[in-house]
C-alpha positions in Angstrom: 44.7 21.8 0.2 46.0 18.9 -1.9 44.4 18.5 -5.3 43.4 14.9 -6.5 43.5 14.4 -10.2 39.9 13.3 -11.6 41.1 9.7 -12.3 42.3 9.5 -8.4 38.7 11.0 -7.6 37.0 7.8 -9.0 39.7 5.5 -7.8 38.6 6.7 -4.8 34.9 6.0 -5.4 35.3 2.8 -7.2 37.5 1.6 -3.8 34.7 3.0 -1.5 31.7 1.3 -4.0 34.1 -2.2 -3.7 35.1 -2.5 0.0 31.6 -1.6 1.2 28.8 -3.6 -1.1 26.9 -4.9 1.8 26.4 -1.7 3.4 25.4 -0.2 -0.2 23.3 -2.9 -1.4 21.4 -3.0 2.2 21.1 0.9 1.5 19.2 0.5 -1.5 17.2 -2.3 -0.8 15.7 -0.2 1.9 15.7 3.0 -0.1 13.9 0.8 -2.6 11.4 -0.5 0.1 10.7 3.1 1.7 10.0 4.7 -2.1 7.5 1.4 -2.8 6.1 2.0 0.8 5.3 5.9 0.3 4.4 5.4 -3.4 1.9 2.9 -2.1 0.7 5.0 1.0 -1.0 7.4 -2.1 -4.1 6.9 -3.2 -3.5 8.4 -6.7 0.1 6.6 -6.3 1.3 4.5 -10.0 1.3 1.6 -8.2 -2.6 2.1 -6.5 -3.4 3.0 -10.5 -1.5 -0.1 -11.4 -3.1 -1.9 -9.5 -6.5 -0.6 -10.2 -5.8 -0.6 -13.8 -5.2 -4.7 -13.9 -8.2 -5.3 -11.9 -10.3 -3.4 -14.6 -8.5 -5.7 -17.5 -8.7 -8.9 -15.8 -12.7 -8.2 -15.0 -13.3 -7.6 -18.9 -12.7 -11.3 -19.6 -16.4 -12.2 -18.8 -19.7 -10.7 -18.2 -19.9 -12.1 -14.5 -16.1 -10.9 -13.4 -17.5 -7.1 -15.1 -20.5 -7.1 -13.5 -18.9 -8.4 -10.0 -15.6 -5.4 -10.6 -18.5 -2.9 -11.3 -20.6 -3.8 -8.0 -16.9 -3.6 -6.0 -16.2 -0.1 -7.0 -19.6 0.8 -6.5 -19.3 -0.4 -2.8 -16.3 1.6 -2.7 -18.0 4.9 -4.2 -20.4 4.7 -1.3 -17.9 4.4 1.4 -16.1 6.8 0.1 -19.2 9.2 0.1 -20.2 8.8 3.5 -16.6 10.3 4.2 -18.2 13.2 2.5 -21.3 13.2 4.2 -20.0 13.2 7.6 -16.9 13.4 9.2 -17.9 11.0 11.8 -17.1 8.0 9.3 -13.5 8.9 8.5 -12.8 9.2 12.1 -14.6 5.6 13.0 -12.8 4.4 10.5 -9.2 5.5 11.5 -10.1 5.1 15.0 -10.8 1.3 13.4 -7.3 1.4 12.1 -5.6 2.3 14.6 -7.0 -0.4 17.1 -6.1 -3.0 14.8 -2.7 -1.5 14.5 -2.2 -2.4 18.2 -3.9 -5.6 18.2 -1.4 -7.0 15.8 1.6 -5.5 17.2 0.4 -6.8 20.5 0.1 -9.8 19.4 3.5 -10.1 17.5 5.1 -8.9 20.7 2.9 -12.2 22.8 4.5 -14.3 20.2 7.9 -12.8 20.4 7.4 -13.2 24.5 6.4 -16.9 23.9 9.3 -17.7 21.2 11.6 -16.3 24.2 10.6 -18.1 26.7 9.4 -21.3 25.4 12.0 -22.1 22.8 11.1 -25.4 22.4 7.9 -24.0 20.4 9.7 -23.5 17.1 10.5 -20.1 15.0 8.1 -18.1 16.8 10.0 -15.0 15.8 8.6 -15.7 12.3 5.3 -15.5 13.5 6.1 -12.5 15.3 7.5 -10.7 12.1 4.4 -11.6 10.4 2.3 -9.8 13.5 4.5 -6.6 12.5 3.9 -6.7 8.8 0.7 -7.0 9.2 0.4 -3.8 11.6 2.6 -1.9 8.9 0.2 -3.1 6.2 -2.8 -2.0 8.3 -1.1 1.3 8.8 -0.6 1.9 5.2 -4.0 1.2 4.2 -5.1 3.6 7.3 -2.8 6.4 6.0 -4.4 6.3 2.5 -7.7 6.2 3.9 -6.9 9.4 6.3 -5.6 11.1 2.9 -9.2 12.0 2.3 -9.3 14.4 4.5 -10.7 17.0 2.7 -14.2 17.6 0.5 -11.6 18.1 -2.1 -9.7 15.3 -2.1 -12.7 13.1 -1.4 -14.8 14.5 -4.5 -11.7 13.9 -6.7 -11.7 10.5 -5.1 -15.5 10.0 -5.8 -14.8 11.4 -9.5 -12.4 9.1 -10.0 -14.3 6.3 -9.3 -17.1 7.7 -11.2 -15.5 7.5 -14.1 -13.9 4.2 -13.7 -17.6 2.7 -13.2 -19.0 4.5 -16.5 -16.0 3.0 -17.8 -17.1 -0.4 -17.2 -20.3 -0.2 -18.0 -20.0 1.2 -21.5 -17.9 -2.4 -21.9 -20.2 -4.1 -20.3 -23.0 -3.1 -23.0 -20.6 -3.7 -26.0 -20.5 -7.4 -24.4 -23.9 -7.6 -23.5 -24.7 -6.1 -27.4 -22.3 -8.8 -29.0 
């Protein structure tokens, strides 16, 4: 077995890291995209809290944008309760995302159909990878809904969001008071 010294070890990796960039950088822009993806597919994900967390800020610049923030989550608390209620509405509701799921990748593959054999029409195939965005989109937001799955997970949903309201309204007093 032949021994490489250490400095001929990264030689070696520097010469691999050089002569293949495109293959490394495509590597880790979809290793990048995959982590965002899962990340996002959470419901307690940072980027979901992030998310929530701006929303929250931005709706404390008035009285009308807190008031319209608190009535949002408090549609949301309700949905999410009748998932807690019954199970019936958590399967209607994946049911509802999957059917869209294959309405928009039927219709992306119509467009990508049309772009083939009309090619007079343009960049269909832009339309077409818009179609399948949109069904991985749809997907996510079905995944994180089918997370609740259990009357544990929905009641820490339901806490969550709970708390997030009280939040809100203890600022929205202080504003109303000043």
């Amino acid at each position: 077995m032949i021994e490489f010294a250490p400095m001929d070890r990264w030689h070696r990796y520097w010469t691999y890291l050089v002569t293949h960039k495109g293959e490394i950088g495509w590597a880790a822009f979809f290793g990048l995209l995959f982590a965002l993806a899962l990340d996002f597919a959470d419901p307690n994900g940072r980027i979901r809290t992030g998310i929530r967390h701006l929303k929250n800020k931005w709706s404390e610049r008035s009285v009308a944008q807190l008031r319209k923030r608190i009535t949002a989550l408090q549609a949301r608390r309700d949905t999410v309760a009748s998932y807690l209620s019954s199970d019936k509405a958590l399967y209607l509701t994946s049911l509802r995302f999957v059917i869209s799921m294959l309405l928009t990748v039927a219709l992306g593959a119509g467009t990508s159909v049309l772009g083939d054999k009309f090619p007079t029409l343009g960049p269909l195939f832009l339309f077409a990878l818009f179609f399948y965005f949109l069904a991985v989109v749809i997907g996510v937001q079905g995944l994180t809904i089918s997370a609740l799955d259990t009357q544990a997970k929905v009641t820490e949903m339901l806490a969550k969001l709970d708390s997030e309201i009280a939040n809100l309204e203890q600022k929205l007093k202080a504003m109303i008071k000043e």
